[in-house]
Residue frames as a rotation matrix with the C-alpha (Angstrom) as fourth column:
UNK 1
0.176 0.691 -0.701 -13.17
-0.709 0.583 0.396 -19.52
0.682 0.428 0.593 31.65
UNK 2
-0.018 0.074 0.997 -13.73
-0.849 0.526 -0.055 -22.14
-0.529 -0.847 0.053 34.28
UNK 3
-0.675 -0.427 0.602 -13.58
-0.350 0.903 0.248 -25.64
-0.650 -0.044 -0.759 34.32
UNK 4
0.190 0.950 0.248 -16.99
0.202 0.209 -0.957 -26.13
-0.961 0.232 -0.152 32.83
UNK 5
0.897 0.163 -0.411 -16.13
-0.221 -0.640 -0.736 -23.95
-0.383 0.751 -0.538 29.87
UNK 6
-0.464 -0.800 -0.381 -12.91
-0.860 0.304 0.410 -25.33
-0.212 0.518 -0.829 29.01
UNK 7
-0.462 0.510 0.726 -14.90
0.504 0.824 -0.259 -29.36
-0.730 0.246 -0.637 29.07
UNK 8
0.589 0.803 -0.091 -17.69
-0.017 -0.100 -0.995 -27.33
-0.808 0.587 -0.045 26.60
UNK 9
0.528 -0.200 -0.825 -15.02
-0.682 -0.679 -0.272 -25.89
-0.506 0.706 -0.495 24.80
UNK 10
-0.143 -0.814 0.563 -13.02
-0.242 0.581 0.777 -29.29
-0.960 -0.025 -0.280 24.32
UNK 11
0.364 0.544 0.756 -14.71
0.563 0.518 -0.644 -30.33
-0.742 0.660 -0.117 21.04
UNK 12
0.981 -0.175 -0.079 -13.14
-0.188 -0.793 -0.580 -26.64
0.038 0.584 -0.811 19.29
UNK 13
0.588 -0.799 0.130 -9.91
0.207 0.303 0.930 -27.69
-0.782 -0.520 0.343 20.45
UNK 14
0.266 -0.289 0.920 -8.66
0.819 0.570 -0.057 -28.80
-0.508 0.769 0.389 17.23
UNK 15
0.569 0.208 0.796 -9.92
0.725 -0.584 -0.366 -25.58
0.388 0.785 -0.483 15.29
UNK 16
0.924 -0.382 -0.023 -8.61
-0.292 -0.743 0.602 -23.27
-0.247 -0.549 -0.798 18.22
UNK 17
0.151 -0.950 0.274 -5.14
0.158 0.297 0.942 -25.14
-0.976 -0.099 0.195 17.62
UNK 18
0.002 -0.099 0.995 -5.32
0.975 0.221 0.020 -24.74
-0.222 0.970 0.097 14.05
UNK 19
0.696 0.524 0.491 -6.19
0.559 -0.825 0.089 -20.89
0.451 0.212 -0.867 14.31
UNK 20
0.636 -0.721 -0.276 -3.19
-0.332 -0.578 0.746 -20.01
-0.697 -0.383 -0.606 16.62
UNK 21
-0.075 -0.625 0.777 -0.98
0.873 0.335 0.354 -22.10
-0.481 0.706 0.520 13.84
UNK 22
0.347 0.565 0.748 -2.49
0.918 -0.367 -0.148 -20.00
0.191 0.739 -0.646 11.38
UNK 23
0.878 0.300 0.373 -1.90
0.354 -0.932 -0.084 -17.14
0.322 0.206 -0.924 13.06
UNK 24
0.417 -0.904 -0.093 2.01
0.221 0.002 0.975 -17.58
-0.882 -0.427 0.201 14.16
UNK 25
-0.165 -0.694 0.701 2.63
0.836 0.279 0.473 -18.31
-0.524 0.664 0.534 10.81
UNK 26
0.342 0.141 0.929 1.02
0.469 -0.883 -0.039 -15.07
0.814 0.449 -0.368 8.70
UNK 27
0.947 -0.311 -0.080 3.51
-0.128 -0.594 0.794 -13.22
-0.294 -0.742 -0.602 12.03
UNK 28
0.214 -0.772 0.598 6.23
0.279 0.635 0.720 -14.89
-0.936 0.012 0.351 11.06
UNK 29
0.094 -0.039 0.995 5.51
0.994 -0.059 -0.096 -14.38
0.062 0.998 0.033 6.91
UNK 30
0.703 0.141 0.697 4.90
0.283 -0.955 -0.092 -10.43
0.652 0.262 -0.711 7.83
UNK 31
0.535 -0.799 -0.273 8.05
-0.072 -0.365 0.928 -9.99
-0.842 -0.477 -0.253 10.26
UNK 32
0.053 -0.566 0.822 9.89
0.755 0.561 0.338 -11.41
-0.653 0.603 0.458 7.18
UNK 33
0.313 0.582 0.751 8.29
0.950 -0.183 -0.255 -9.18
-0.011 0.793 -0.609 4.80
UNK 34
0.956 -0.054 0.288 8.59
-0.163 -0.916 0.368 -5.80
0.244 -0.399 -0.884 6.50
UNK 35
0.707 -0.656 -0.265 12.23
0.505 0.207 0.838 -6.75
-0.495 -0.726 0.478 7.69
UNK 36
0.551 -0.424 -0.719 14.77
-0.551 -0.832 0.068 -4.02
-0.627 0.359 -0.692 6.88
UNK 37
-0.720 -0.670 -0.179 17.84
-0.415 0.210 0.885 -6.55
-0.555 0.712 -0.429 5.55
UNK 38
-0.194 0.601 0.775 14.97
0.718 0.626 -0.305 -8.72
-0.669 0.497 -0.553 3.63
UNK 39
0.672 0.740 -0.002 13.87
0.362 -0.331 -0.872 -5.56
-0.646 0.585 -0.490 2.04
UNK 40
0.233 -0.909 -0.346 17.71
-0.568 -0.416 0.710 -4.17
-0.789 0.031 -0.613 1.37
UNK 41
-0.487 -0.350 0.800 18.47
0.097 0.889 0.448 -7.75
-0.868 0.296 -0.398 -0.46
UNK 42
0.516 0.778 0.359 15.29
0.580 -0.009 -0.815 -7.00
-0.631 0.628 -0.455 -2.75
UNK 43
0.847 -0.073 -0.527 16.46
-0.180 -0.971 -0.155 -3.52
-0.501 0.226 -0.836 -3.50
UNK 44
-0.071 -0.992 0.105 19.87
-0.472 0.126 0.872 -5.00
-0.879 0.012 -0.477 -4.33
UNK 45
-0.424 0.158 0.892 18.78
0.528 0.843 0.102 -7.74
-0.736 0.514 -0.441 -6.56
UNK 46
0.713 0.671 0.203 16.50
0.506 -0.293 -0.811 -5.29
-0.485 0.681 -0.548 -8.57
UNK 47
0.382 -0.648 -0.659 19.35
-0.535 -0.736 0.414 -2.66
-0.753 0.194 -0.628 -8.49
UNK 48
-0.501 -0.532 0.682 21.39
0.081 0.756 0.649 -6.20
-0.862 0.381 -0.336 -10.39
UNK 49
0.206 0.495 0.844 18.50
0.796 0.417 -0.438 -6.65
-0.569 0.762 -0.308 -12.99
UNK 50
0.961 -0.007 -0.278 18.25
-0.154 -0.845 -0.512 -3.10
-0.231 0.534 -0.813 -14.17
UNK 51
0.008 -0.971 -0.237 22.12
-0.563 -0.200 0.802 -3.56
-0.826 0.127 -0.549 -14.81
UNK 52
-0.526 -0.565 0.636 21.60
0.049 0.727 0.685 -6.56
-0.849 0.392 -0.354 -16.40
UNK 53
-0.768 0.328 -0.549 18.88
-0.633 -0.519 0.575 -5.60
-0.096 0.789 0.606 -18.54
UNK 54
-0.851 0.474 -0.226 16.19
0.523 0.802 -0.289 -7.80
0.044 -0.364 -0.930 -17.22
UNK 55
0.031 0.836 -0.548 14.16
0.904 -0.257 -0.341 -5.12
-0.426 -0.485 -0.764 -16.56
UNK 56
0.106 -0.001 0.994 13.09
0.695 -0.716 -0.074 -2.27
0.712 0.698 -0.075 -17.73
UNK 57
-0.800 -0.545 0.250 13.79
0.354 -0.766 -0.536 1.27
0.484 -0.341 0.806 -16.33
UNK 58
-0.296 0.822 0.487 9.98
-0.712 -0.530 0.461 2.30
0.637 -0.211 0.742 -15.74
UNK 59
0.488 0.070 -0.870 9.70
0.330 0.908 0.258 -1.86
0.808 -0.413 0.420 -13.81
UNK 60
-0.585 -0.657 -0.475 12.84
0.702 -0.118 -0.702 -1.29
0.406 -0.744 0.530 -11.54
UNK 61
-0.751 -0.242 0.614 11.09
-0.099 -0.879 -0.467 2.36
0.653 -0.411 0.636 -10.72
UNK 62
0.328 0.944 -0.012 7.30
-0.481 0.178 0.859 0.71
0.813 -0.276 0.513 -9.55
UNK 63
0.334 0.016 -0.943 9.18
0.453 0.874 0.175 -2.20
0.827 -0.485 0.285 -7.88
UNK 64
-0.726 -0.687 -0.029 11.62
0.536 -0.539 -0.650 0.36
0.431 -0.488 0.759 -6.09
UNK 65
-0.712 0.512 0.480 8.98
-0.629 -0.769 -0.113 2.49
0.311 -0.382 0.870 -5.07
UNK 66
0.797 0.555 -0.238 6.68
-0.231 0.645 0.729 -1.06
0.558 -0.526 0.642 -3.34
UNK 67
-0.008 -0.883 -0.470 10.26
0.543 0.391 -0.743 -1.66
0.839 -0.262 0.477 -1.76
UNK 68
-0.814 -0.468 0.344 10.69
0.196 -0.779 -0.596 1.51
0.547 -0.417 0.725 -0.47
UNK 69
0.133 0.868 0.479 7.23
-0.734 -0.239 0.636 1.88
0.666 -0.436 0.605 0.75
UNK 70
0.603 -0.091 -0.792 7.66
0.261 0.961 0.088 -1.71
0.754 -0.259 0.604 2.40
UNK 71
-0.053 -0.420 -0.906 10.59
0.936 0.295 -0.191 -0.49
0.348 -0.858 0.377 4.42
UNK 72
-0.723 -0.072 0.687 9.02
-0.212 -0.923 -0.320 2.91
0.657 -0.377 0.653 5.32
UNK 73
0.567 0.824 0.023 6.04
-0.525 0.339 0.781 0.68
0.635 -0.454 0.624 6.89
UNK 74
0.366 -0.397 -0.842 8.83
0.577 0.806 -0.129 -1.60
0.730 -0.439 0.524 8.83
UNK 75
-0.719 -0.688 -0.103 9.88
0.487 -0.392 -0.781 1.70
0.497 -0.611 0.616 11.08
C-alpha cells in the first residue's frame, strides 16, 4: 500500500489497532489453553476432587476425557 492508501486508510486506524489487540489476545488465551503444564495442573486438580468427593466418578471421566483431548490437540 502506498502513501496514498495508508492517508485513505488513516480514518480505520483505530479499528485496525483494536483488531490486532483483539487478535494477540484470543493467541495468547489459546497458547494458554492448549499448553501441556496448564493442561497437567487441570488433570491434577480434578484427579484432587474425585478424591475429595467433589465430584462424581462419571464428571471426573467427561472432564478427563475434554482434558485429554485438549492436550492431544496441543502436539
Amino acid at each position: 500500500m502506498g502513501l496514498i492508501g495508508e492517508v485513505l486508510m488513516l480514518p480505520f486506524a483505530p479499528v485496525r489497532g483494536s483488531a490486532w489487540a483483539v487478535r494477540q489476545v484470543l493467541a495468547e488465551a489459546e497458547r494458554i489453553y492448549y499448553d501441556p503444564a496448564t493442561v497437567r495442573a487441570e488433570l491434577a486438580r480434578l484427579e484432587e476432587q474425585l478424591d475429595a468427593g467433589e465430584i462424581t466418578e462419571e464428571e471426573f471421566d467427561r472432564r478427563e476425557d475434554e482434558l485429554l483431548d485438549r492436550l492431544e490437540t496441543s502436539r
